[in-house]
Structures are given as C-alpha cells and as structure tokens.
C-alpha positions as CSV (number, residue, x, y, z in Angstrom):
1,X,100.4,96.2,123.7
2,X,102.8,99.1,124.7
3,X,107.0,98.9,124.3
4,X,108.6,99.8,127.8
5,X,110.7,102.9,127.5
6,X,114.2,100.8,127.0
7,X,112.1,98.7,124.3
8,X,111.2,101.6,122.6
9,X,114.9,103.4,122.7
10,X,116.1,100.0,121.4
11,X,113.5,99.2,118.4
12,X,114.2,103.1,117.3
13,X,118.1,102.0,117.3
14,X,117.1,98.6,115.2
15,X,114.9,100.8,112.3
16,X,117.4,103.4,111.8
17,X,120.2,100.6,112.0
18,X,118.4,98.6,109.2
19,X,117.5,101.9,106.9
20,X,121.3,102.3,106.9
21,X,122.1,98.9,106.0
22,X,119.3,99.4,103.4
23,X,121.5,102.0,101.7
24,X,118.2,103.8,100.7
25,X,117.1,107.3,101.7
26,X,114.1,108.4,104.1
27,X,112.8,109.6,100.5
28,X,113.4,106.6,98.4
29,X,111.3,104.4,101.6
30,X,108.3,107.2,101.6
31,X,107.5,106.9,97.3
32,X,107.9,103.0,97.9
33,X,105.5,103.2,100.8
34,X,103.5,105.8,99.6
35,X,103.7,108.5,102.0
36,X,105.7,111.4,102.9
37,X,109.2,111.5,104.3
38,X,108.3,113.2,107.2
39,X,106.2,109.9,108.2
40,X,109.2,107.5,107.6
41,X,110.4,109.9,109.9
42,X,108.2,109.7,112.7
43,X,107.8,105.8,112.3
44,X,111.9,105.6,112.5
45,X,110.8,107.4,116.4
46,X,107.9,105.3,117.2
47,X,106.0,108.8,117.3
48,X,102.8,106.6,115.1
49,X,99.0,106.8,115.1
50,X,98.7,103.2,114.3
51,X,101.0,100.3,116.1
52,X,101.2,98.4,112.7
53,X,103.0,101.1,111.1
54,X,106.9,99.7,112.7
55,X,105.6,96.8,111.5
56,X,105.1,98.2,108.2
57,X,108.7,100.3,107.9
58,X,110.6,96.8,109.6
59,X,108.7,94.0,106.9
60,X,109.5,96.3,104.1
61,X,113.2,97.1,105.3
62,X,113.6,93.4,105.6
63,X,112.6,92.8,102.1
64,X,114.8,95.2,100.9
65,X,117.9,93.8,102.4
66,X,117.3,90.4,101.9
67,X,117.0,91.6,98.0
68,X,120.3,92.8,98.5
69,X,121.6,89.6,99.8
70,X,122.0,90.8,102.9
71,X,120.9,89.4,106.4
72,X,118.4,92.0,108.0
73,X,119.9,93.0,112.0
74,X,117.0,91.0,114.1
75,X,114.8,92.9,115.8
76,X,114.4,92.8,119.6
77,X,110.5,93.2,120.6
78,X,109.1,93.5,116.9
79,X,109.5,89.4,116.0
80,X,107.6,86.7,115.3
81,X,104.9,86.5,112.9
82,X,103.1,89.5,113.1
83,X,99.4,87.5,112.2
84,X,100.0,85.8,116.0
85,X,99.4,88.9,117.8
86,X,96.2,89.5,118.5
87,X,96.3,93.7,118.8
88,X,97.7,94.3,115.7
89,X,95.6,94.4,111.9
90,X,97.5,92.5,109.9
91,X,95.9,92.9,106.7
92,X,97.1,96.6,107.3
93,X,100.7,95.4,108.0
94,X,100.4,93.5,104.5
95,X,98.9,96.2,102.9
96,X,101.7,98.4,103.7
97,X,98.8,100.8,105.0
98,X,100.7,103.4,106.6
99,X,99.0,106.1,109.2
C-alpha cells in the first residue's frame, strides 16, 4: 500500500518530530538499529527499499520516548497494529530488520 503525496509529506514531519522529542541523534538511532546514519536518514524521507522500515524507525522512536516518560506525537497513516496489515512483514518490523 502506497502513502499519497500529502501522507507522505506529513508522516516525514511526524518521524523527524518524534526524533526531536527523542532527544537522540541520527547516530545514536543508527548503532541502536544497527545501521548507518545515512539510512536513519533516508527512512526520516520515506526514500526506503522495504515499506517496514518507517515502521521500524516509528516502533523504536516510540519506545524510546515512552522510556522517557513521555507521550510519543501520534502518527497519522502509520497506526494501528502493524501485524493487521496484510502487505507488510511483521516479523521484519519486530526484528528491527532495517533495508
């Protein structure tokens, strides 16, 4: 399932909003997730091979916040439990198998 253009431009504004709430750095998010910065970056722009991977970067931001005892901004189009949609691999989301 695709994101419209105005779904996309908004779930890009809701990552980046939550990685600044986060307080942690593109850097710090790539050695947790086991990849490079320059991925965090493309996921943070939709620009991804695999659809599960702003799944990835949002369940993981989440975590983090709520850790912090914070409340996590909601997400627009990426919500709901993740194992209901059909097109994405969610053993890869809960692997944290990025690209």
């Amino acid at each position: 399932m695709s994101l419209t253009v105005a779904e996309k431009r908004v779930t890009k504004k809701e990552l980046q909003r939550n990685l600044i709430l986060s307080g942690l750095s593109e850097e710090q998010v790539a050695r947790d997730l086991k990849t490079s910065p320059k991925t965090i970056q493309n996921i943070l722009q939709l620009k991804v091979t695999h659809i599960e991977d702003p799944w990835i970067l949002k369940s993981y931001l989440e975590e983090q916040i709520l850790d912090q005892q914070k409340n996590p901004l909601p997400f627009t189009a990426l919500k709901g439990d993740y194992h209901q949609y059909w097109f994405l691999d969610s053993r890869r989301i809960e692997q944290r198998r990025l690209g």
